[in-house]
Biopython code that builds the backbone (N, CA, C, O; Angstrom):
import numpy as np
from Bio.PDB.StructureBuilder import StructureBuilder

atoms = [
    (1, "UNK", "N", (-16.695, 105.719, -54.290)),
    (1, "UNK", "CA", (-16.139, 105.183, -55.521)),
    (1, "UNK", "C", (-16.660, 103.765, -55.713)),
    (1, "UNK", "O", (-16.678, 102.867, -54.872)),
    (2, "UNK", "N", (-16.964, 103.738, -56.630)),
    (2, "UNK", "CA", (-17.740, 102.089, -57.156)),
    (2, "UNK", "C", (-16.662, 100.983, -57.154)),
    (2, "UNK", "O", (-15.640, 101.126, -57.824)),
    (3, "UNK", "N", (-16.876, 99.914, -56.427)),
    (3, "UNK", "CA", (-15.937, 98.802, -56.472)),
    (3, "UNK", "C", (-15.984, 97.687, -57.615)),
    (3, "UNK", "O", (-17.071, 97.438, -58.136)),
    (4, "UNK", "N", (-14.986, 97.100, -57.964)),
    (4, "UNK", "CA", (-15.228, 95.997, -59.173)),
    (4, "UNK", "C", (-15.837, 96.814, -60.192)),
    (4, "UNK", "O", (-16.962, 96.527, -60.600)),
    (5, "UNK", "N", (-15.161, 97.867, -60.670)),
    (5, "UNK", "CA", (-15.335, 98.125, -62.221)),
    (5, "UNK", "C", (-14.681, 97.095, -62.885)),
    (5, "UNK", "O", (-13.558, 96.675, -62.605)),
    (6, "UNK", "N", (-15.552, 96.623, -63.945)),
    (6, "UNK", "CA", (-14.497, 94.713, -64.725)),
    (6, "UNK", "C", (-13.914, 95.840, -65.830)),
    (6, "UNK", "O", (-14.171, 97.019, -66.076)),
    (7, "UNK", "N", (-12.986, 94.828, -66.363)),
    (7, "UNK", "CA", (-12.105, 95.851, -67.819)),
    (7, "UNK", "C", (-13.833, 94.966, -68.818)),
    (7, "UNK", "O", (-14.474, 93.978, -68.460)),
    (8, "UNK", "N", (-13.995, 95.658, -69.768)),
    (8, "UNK", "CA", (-14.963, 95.563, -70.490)),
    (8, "UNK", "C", (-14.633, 95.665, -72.163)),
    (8, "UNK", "O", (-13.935, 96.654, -72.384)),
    (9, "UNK", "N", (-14.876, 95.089, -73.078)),
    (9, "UNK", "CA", (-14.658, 95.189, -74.464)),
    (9, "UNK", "C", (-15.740, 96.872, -74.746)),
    (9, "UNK", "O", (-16.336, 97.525, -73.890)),
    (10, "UNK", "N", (-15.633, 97.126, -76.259)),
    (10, "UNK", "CA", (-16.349, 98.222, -76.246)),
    (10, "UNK", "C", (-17.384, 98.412, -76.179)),
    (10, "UNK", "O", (-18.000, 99.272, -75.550)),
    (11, "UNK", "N", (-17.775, 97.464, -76.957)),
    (11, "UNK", "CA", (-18.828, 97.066, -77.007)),
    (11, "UNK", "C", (-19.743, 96.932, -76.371)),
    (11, "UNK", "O", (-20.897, 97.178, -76.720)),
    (12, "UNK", "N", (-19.272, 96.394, -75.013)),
    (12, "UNK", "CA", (-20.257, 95.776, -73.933)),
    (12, "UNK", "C", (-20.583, 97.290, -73.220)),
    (12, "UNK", "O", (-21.732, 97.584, -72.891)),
    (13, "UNK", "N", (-19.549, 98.119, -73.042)),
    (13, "UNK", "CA", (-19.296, 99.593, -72.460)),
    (13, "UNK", "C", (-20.365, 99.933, -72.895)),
    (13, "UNK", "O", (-21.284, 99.849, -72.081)),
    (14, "UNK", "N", (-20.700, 100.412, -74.203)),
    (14, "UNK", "CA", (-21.466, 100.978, -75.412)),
    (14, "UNK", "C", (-22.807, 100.447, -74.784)),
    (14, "UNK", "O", (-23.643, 101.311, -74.518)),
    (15, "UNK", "N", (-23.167, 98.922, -74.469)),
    (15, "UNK", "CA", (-24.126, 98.456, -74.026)),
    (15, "UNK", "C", (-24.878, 99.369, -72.812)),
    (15, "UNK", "O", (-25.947, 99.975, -72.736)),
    (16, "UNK", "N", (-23.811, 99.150, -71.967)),
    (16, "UNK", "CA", (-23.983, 100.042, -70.624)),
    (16, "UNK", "C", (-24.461, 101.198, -70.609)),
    (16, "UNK", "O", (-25.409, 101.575, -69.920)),
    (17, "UNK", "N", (-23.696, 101.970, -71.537)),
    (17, "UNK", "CA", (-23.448, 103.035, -71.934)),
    (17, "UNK", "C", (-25.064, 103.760, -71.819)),
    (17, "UNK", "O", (-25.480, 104.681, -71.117)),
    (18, "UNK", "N", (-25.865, 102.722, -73.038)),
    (18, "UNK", "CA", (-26.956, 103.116, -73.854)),
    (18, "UNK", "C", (-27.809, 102.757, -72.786)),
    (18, "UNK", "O", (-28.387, 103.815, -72.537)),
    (19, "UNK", "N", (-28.258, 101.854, -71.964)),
    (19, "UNK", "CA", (-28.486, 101.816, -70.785)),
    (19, "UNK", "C", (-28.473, 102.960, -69.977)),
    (19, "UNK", "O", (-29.452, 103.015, -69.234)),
    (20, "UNK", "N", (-27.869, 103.675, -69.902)),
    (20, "UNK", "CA", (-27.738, 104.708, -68.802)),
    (20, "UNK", "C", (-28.373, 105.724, -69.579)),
    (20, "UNK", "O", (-28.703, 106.691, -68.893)),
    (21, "UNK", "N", (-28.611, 105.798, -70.622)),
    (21, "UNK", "CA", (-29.317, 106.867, -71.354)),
    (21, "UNK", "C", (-28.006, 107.546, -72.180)),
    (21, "UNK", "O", (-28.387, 108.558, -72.768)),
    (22, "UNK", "N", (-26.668, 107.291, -72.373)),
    (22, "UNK", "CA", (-26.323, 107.717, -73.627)),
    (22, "UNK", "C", (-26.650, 107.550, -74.838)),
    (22, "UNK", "O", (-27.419, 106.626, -75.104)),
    (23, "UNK", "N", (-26.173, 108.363, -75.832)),
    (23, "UNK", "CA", (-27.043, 107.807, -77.312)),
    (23, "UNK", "C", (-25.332, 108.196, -78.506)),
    (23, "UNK", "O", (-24.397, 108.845, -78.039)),
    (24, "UNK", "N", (-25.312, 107.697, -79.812)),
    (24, "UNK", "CA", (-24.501, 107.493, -80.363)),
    (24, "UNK", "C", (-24.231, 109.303, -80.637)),
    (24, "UNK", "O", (-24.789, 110.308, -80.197)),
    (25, "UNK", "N", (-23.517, 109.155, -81.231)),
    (25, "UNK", "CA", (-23.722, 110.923, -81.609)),
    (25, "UNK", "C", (-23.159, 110.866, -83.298)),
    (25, "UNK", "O", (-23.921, 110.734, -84.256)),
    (26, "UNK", "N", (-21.958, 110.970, -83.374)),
    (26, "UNK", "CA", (-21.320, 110.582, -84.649)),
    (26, "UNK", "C", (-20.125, 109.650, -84.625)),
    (26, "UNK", "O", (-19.746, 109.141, -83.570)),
    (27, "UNK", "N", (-19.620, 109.459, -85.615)),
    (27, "UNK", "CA", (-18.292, 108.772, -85.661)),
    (27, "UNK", "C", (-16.870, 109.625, -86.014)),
    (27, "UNK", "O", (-16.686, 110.266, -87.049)),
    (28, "UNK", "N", (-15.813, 109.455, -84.782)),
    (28, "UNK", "CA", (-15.084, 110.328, -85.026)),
    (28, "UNK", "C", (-13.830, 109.971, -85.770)),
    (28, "UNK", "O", (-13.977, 109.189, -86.710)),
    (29, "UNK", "N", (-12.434, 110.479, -85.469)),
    (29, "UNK", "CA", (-11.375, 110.041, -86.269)),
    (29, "UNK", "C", (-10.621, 108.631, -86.015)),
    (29, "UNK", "O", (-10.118, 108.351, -84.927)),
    (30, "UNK", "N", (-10.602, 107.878, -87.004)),
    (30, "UNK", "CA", (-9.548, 106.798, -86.968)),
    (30, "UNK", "C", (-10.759, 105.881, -86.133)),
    (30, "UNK", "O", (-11.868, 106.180, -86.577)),
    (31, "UNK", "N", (-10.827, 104.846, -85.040)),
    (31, "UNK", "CA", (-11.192, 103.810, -84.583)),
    (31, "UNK", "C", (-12.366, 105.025, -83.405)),
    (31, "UNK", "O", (-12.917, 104.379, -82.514)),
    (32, "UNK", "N", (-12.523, 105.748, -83.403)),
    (32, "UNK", "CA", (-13.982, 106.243, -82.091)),
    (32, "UNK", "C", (-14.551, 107.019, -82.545)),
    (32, "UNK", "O", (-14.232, 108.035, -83.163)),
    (33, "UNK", "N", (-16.139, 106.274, -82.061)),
    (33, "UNK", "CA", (-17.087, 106.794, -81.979)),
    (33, "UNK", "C", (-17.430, 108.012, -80.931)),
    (33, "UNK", "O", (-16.975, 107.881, -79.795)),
    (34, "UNK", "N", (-17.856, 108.663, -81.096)),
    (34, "UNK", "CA", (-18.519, 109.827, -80.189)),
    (34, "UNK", "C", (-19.980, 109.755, -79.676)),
    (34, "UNK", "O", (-20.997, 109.797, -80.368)),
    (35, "UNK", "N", (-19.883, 109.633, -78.275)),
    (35, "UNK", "CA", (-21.719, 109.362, -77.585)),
    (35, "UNK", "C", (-21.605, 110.615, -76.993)),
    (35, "UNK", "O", (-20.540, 111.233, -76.992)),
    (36, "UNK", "N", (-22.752, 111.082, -76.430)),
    (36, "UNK", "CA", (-23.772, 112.202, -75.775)),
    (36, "UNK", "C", (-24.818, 111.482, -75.266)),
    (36, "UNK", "O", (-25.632, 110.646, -75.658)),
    (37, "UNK", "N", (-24.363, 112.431, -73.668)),
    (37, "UNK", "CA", (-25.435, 111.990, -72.569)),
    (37, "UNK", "C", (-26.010, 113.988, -71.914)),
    (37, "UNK", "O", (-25.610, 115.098, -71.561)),
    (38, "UNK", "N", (-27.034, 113.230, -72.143)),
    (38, "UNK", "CA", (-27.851, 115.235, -71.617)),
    (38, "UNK", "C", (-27.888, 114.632, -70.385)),
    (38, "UNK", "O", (-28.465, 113.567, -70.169)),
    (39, "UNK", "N", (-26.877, 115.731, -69.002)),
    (39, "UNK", "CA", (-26.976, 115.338, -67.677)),
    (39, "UNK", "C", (-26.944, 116.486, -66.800)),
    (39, "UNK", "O", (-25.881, 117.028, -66.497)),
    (40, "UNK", "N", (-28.200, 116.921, -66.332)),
    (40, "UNK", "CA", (-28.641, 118.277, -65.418)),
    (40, "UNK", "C", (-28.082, 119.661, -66.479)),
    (40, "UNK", "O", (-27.160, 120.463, -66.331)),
    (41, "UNK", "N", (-29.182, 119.475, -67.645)),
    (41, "UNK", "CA", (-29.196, 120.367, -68.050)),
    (41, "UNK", "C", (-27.847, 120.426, -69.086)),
    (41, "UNK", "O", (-27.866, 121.300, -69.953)),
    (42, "UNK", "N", (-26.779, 119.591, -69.016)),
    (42, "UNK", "CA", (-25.770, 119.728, -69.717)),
    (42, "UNK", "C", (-25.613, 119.023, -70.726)),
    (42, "UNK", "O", (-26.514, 118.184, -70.726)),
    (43, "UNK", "N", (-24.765, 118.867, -71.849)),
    (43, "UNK", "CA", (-24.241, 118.457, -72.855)),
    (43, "UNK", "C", (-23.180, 117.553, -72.352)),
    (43, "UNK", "O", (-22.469, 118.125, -71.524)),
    (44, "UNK", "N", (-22.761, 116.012, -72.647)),
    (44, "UNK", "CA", (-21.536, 115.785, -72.072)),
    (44, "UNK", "C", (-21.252, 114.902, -73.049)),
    (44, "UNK", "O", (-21.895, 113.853, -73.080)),
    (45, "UNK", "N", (-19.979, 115.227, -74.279)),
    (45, "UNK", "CA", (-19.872, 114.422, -75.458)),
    (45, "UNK", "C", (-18.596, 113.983, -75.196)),
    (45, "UNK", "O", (-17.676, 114.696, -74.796)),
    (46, "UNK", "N", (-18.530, 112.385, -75.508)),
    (46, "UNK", "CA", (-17.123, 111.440, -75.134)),
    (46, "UNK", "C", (-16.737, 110.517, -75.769)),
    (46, "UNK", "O", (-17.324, 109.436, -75.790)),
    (47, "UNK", "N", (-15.430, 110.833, -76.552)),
    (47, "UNK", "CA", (-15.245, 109.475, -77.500)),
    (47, "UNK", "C", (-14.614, 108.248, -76.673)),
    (47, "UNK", "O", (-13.996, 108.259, -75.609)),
    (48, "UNK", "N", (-15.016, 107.079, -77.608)),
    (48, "UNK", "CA", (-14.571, 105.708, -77.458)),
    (48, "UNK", "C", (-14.189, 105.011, -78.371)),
    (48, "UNK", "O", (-14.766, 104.697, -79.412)),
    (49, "UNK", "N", (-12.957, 104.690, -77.901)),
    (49, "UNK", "CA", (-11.954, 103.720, -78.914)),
    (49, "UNK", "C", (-12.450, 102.339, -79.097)),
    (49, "UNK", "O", (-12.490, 101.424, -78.275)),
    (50, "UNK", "N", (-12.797, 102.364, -80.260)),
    (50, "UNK", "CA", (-13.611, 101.390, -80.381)),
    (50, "UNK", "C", (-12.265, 99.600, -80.547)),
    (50, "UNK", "O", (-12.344, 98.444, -80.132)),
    (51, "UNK", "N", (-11.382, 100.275, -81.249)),
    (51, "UNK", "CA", (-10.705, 99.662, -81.560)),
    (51, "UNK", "C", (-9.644, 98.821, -80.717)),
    (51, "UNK", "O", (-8.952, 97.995, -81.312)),
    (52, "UNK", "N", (-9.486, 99.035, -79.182)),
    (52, "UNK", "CA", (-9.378, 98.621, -78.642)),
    (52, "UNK", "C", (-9.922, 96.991, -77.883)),
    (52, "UNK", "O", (-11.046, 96.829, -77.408)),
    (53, "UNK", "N", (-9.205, 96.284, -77.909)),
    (53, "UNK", "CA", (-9.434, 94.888, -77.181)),
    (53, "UNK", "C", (-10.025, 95.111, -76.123)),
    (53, "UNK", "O", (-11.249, 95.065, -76.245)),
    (54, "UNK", "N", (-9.564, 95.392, -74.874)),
    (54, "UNK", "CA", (-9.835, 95.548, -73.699)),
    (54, "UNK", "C", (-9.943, 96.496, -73.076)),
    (54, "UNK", "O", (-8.807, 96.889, -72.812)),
    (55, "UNK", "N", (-11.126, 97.522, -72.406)),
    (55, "UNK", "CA", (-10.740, 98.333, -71.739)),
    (55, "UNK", "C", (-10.966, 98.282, -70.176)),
    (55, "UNK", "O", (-11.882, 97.788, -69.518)),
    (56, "UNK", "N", (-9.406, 99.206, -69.670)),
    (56, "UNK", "CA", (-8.808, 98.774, -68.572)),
    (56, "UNK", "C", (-10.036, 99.458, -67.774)),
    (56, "UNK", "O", (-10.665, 100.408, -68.240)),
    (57, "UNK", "N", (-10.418, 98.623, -66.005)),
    (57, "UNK", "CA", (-11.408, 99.516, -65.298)),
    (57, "UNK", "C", (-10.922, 100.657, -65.089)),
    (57, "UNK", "O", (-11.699, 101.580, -65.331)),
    (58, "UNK", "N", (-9.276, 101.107, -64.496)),
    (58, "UNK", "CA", (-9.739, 102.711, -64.688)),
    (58, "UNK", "C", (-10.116, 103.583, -65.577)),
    (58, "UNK", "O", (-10.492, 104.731, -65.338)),
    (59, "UNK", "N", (-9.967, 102.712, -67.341)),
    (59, "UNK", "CA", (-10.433, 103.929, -68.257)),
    (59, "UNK", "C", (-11.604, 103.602, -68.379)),
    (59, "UNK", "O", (-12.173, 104.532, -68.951)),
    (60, "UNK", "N", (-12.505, 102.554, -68.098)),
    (60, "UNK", "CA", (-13.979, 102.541, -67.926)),
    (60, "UNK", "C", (-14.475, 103.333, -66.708)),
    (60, "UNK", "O", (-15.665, 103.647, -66.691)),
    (61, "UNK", "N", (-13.762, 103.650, -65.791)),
    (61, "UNK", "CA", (-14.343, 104.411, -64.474)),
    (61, "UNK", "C", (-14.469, 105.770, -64.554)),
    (61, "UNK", "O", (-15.270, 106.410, -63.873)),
    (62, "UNK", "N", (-13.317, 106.490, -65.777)),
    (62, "UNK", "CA", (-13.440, 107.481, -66.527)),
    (62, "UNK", "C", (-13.884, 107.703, -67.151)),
    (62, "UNK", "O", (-14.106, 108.912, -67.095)),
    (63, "UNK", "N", (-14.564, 106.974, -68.462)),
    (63, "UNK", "CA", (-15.560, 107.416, -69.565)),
    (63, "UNK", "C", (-16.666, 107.429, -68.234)),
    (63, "UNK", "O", (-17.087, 108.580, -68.117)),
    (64, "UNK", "N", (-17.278, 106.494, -67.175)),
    (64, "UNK", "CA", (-18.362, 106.835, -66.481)),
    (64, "UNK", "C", (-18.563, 107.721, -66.259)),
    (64, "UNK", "O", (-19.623, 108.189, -66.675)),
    (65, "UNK", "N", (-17.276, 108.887, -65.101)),
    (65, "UNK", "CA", (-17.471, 110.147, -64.624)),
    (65, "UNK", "C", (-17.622, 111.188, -66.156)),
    (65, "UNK", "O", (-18.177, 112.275, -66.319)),
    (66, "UNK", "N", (-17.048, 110.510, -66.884)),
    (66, "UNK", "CA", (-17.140, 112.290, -68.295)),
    (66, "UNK", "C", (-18.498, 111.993, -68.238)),
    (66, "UNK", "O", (-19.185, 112.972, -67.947)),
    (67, "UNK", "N", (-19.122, 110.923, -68.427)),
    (67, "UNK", "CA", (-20.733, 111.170, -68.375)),
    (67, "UNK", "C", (-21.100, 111.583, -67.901)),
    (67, "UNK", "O", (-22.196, 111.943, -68.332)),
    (68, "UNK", "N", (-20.714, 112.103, -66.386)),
    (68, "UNK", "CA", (-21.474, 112.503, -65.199)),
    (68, "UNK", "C", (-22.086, 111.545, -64.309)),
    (68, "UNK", "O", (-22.676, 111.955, -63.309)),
    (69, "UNK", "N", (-22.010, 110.340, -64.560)),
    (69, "UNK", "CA", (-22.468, 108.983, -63.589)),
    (69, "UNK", "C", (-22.453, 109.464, -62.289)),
    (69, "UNK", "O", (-21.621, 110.271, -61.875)),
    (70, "UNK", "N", (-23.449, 108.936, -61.569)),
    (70, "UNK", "CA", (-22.460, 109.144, -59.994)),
    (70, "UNK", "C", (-22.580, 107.898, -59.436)),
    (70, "UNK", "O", (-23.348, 107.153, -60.044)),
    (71, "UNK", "N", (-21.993, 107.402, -58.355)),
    (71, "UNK", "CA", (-21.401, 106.129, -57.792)),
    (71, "UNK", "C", (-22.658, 104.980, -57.949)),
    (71, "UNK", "O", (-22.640, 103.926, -58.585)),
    (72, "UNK", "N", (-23.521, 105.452, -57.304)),
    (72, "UNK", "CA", (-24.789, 104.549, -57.323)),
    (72, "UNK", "C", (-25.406, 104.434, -58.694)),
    (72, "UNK", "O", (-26.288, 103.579, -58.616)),
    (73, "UNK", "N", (-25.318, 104.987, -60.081)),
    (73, "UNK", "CA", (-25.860, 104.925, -61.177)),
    (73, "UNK", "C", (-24.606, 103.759, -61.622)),
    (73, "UNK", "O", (-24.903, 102.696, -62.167)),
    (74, "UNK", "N", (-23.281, 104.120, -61.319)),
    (74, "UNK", "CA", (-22.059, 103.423, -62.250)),
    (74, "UNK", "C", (-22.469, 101.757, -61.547)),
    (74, "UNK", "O", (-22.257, 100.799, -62.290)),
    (75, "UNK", "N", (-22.944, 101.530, -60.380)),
    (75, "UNK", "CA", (-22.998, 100.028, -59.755)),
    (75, "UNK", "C", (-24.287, 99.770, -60.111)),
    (75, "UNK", "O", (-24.367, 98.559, -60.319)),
    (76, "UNK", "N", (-25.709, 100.500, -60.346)),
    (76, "UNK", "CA", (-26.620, 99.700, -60.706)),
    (76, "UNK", "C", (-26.320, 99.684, -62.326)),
    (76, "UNK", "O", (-27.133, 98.900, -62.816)),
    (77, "UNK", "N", (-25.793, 100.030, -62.965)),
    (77, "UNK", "CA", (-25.340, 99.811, -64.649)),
    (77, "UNK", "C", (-24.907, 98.495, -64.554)),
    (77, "UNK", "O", (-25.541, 97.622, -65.146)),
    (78, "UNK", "N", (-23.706, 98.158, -63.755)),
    (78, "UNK", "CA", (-22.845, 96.764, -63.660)),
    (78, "UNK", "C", (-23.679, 95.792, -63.197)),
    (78, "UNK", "O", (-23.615, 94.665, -63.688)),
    (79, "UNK", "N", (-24.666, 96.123, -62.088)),
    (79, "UNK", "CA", (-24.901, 94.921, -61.421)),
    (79, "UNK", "C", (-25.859, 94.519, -62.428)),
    (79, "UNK", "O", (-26.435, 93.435, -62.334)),
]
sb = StructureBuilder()
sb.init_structure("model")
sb.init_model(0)
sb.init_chain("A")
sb.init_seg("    ")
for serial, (resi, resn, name, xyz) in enumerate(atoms, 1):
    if name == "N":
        sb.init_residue(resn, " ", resi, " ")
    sb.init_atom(name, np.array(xyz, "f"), 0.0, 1.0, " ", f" {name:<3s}", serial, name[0])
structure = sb.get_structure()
């Protein structure tokens, strides 16, 4: 498990995000967007509240895994 996940605005997430090879997908209901990451062959689509101030590290440690991240991809993203 990756240590020092920081809480992150969305924005900056989104940064990361696109970094790791996600890409926008559409915009969904009320305040989130919807990204897609193609990972071993799969489809893996995940909204984000955009509208949110702060997000907490465990719900950033969670949008990581819906991506499919694995430990060593989620710490070279941060570092």
């Amino acid at each position: 498990m990756p240590k020092n996940v920081p809480s992150l605005k969305p924005k900056e997430l989104i940064r990361l995000l696109k970094r790791g090879g996600c890409m926008f997908h559409r915009e969904g209901k009320g305040d989130h967007r919807i990204y897609v990451r193609y990972c071993q062959g799969k489809k893996r689509v995940v909204p984000i509240d955009m509208g949110a101030g702060e997000l907490s590290p465990p719900y950033v440690l969670r949008i990581f895994r819906q991506f499919g991240f694995t430990d060593d991809e989620i710490e070279r993203l941060l570092s």
